[in-house]
Backbone as CSV, one residue per row, in Angstrom:
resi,resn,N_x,N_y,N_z,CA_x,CA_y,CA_z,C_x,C_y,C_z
1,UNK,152.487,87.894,175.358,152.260,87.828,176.779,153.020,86.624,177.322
2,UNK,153.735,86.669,178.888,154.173,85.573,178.973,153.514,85.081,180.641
3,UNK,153.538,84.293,181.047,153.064,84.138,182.151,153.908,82.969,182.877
4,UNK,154.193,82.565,184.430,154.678,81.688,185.227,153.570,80.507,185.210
5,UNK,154.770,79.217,185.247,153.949,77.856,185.728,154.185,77.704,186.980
6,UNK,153.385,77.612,188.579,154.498,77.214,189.890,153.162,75.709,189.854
7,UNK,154.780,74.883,190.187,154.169,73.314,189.920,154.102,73.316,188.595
8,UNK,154.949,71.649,188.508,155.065,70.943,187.469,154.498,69.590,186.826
9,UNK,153.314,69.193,187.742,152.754,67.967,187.629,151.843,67.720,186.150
10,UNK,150.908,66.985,186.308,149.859,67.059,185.510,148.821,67.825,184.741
11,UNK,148.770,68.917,185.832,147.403,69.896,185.582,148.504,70.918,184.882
12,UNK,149.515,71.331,185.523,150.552,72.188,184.796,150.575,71.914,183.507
13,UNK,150.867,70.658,182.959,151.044,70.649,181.868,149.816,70.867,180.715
14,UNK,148.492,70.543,181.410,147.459,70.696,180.557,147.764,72.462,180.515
15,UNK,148.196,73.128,181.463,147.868,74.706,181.834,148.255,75.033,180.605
16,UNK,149.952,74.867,179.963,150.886,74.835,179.453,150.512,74.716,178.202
17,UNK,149.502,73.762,177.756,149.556,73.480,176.483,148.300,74.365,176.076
18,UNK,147.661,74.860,176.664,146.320,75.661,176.691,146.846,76.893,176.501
19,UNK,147.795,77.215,177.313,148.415,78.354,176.616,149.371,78.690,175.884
20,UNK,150.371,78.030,175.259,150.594,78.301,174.281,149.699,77.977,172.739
21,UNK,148.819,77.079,173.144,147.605,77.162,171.956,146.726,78.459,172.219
22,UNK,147.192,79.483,173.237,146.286,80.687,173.111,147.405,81.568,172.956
23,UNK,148.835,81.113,172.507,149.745,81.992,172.027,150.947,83.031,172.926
24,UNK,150.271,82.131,174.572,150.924,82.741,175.523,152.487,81.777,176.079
25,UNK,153.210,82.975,176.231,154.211,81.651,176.141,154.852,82.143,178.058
26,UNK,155.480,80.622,177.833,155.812,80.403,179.218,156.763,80.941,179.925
27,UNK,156.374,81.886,181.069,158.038,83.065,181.252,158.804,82.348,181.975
28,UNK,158.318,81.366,183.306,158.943,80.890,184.699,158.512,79.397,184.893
29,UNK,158.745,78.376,185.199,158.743,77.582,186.380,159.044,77.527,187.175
30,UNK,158.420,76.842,188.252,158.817,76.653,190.100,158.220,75.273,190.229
31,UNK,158.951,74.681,191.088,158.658,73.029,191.688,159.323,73.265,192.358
32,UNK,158.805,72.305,193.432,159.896,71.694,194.478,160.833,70.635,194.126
33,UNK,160.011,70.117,193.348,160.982,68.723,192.632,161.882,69.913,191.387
34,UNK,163.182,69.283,191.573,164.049,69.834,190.654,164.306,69.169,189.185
35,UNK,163.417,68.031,189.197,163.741,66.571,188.125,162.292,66.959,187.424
36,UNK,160.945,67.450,187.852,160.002,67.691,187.599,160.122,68.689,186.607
37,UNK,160.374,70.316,187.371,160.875,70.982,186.726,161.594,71.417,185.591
38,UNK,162.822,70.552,185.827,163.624,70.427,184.613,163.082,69.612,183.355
39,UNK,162.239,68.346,183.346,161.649,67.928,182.739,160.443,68.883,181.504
40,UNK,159.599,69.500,182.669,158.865,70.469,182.173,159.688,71.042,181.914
41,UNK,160.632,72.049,181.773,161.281,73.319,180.773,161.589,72.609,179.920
42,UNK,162.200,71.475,180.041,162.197,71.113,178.560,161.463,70.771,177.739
43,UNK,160.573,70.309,178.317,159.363,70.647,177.010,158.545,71.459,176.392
44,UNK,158.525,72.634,177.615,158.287,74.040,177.035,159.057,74.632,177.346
45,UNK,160.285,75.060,177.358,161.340,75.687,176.923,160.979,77.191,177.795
46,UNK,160.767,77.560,178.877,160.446,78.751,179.754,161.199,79.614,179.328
47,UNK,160.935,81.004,179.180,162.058,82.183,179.369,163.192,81.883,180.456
48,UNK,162.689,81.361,181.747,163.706,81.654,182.754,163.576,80.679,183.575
49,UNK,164.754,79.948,184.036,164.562,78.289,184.215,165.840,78.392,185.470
50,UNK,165.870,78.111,186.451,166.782,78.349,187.387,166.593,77.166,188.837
């Protein structure tokens, strides 16, 4: 299963790690911040990062 993160702050990342410890992996990010964003994909590595 894959699912979208929109927003990249804090709570995102708890979202993030909750689910891939439930095996779901991350399809999308969205931020407004583009430095946020990019940060987060790189640490979970999204299907689709734009």
């Amino acid at each position: 299963m894959k699912t979208g993160i929109w927003g990249a702050g804090n709570i995102a990342h708890t979202h993030a790690e909750a689910l891939k410890a439930s095996g779901i992996k991350i399809g999308a990010i969205v931020d407004v911040s583009e430095e946020k964003a990019k940060a987060f994909a790189e640490e979970f590595k999204p299907f689709r990062f734009q």
